[in-house]
C-alpha positions as CSV (number, residue, x, y, z in Angstrom):
1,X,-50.4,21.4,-41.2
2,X,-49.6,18.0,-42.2
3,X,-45.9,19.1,-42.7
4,X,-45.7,20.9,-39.6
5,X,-46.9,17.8,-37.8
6,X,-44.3,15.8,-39.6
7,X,-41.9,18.3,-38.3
8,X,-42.5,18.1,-34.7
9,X,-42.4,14.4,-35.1
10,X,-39.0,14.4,-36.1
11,X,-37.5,16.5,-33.5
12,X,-39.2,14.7,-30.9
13,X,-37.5,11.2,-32.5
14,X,-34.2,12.7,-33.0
15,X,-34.6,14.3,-29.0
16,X,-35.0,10.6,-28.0
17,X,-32.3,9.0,-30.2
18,X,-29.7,12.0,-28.7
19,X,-30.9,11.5,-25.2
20,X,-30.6,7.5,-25.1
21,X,-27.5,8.2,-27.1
22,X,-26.3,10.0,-24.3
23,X,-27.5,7.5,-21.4
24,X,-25.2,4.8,-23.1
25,X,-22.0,6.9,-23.2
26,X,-22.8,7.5,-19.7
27,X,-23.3,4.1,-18.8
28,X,-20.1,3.0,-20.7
29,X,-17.7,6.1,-19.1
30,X,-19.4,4.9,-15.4
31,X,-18.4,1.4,-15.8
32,X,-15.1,1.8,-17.4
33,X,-14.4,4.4,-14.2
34,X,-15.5,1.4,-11.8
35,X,-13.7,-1.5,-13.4
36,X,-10.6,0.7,-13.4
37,X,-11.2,1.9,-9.7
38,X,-11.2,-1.9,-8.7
39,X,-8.3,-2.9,-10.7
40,X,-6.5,0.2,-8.8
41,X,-7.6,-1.2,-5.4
42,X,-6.6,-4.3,-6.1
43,X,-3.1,-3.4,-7.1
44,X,-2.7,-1.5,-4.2
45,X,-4.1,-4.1,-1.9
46,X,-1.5,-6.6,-3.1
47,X,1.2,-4.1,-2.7
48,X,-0.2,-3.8,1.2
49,X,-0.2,-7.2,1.2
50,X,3.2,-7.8,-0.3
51,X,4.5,-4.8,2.9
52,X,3.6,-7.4,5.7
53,X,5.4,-10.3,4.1
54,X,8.2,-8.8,3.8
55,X,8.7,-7.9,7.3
56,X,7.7,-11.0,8.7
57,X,9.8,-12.7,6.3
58,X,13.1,-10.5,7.8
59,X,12.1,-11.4,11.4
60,X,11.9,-14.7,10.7
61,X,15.0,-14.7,9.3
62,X,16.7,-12.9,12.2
63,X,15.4,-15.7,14.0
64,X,17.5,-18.2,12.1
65,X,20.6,-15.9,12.4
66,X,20.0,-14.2,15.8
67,X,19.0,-15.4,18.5
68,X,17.8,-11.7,20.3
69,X,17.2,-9.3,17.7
70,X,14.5,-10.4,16.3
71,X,13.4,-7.1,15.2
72,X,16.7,-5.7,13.8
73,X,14.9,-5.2,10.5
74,X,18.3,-4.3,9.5
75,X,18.9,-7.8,8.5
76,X,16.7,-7.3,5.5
77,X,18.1,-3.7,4.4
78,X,18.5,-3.4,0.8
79,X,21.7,-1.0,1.7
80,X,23.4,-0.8,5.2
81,X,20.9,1.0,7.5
82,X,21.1,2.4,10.7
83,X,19.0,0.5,13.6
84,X,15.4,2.2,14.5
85,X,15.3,2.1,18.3
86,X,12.1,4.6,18.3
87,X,8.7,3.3,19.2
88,X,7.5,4.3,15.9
89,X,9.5,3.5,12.5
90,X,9.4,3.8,9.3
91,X,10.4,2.2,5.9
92,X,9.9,1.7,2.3
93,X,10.3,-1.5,0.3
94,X,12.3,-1.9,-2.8
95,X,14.0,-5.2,-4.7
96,X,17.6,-6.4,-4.0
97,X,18.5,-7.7,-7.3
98,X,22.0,-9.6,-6.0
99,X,19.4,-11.6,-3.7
100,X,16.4,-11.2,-5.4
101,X,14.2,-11.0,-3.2
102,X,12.8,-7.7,-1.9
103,X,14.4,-5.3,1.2
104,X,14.3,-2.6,2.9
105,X,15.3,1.6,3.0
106,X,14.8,4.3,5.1
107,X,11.7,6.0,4.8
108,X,12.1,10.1,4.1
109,X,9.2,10.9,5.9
110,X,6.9,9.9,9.0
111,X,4.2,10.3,7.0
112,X,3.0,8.9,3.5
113,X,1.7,11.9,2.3
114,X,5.3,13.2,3.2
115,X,7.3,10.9,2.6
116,X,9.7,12.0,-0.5
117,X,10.9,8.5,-1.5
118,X,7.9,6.2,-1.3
119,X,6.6,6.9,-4.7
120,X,7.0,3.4,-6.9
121,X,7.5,3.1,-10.8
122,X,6.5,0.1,-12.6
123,X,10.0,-1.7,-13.6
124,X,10.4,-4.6,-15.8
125,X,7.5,-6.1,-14.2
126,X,8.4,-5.4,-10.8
127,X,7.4,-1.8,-8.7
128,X,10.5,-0.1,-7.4
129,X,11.6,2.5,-5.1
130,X,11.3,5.6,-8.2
131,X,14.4,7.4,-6.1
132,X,16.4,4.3,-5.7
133,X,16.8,3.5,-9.4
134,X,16.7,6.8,-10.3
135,X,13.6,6.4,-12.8
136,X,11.2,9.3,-13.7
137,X,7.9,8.6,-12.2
138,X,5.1,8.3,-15.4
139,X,1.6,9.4,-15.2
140,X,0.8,5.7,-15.0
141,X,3.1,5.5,-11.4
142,X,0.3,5.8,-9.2
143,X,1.2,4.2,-6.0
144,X,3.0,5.1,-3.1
145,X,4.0,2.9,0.0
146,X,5.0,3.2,3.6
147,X,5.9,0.6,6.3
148,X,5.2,1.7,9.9
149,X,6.5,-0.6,12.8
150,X,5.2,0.2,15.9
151,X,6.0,-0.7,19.3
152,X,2.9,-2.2,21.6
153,X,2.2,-0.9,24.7
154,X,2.6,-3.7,27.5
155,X,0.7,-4.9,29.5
156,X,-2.1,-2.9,28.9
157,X,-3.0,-4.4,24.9
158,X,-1.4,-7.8,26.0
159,X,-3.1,-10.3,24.6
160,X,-6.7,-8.0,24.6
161,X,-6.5,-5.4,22.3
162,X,-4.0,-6.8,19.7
163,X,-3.5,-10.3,19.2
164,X,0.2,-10.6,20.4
165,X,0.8,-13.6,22.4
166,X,1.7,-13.5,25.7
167,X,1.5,-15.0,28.8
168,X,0.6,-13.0,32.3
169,X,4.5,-13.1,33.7
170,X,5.7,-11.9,30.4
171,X,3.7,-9.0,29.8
172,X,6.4,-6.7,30.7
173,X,8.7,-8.1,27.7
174,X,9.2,-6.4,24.9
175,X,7.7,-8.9,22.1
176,X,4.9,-7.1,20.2
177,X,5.5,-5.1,17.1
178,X,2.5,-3.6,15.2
179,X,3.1,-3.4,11.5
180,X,1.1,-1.2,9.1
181,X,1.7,-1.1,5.1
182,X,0.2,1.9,3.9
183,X,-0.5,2.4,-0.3
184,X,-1.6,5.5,-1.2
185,X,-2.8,6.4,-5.3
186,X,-4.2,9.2,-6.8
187,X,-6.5,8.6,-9.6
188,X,-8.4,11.1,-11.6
189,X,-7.1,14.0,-9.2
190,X,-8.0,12.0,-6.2
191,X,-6.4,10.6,-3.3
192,X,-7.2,7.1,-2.3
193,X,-5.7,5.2,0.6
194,X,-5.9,1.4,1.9
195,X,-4.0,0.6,4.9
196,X,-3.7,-2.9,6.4
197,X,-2.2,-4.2,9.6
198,X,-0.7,-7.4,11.3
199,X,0.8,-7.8,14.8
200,X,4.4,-9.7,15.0
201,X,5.6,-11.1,18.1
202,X,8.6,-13.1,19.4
203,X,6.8,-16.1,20.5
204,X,9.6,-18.0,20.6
């Protein structure tokens, strides 16, 4: 009897060990998956980030060399580009490396779930168009991004719906551009998506 007892005792202790055993590999595998979700989302986020700069930078240099295009975003093409005149376009961002600094491409798709060259690769410390430099996307080349310029609808949104500055006798003008960076990633077989948004306008 007293052996028996001893028996039950033990299973019981080793039943508790196994399940706290198994509560703190949980624990760890739950936090490692959140602190590498929020790393994720904060890559991508700067990537999104990084989209709106670089199209406000090109139109405000188009303002220093022309004086009416200020939205020929060809200006800032990494390659010679054909001029979007469609309410809605599209482009990817990639890195000149004769002006350092970064530029624009074409985007193969209206979509970014479509789009066939907006995948980017990590690249000597600096993500790059995978297409452009011909690099074979790694299972660490999570991101994807797409550049959407928009064209606002005047005079409804004027000044009410998007912040684009305008006074009442110039509603009509053409001088608001809605521009949306788009990062998609797919982690652990799923798809996860930020998009951000600014408004542009030629104020001047």
């Amino acid at each position: 009897m007293k052996k028996s007892f001893t028996l039950i005792e033990t299973i019981v202790a080793v039943f508790i060990i196994v399940v706290g055993l198994v509560a703190v590999i949980a624990l760890g595998i739950f936090s490692f998956s959140v602190s590498l979700l929020i790393k994720e989302r904060a890559t991508a986020t700067d990537l999104g980030r990084e989209g709106l700069e670089v199209i406000r930078s090109i139109r405000d240099s188009n303002w220093l060399v022309l004086e009416e295009n200020w939205d020929d975003w060809r200006q800032g093409g990494c390659e010679e580009i054909q001029r979007c005149l469609a309410s809605d376009c599209y482009y990817v961002i990639d890195f000149d490396e004769d002006k350092g600094k970064p530029c624009l491409l074409l985007a193969q798709g209206n979509s970014i779930e479509d789009c066939t060259n907006c995948q980017l690769c990590l690249f000597e410390g600096k993500y790059r168009v995978c297409d452009r430099i011909g690099a074979q996307p790694t299972p660490k080349d999570i991101y994807y991004r797409l550049i959407t310029i928009q064209k606002i609808a005047l005079p409804t949104n004027c000044g009410v719906v998007f912040p684009c500055d305008c006074s009442p006798e110039e509603e009509t003008k053409d001088n608001c551009r809605e521009i949306t960076s788009e990062i998609l990633w797919r982690s652990r077989g799923v798809d996860r998506k930020i998009r951000l948004k600014t408004y542009l306008t030629n104020w001047r």
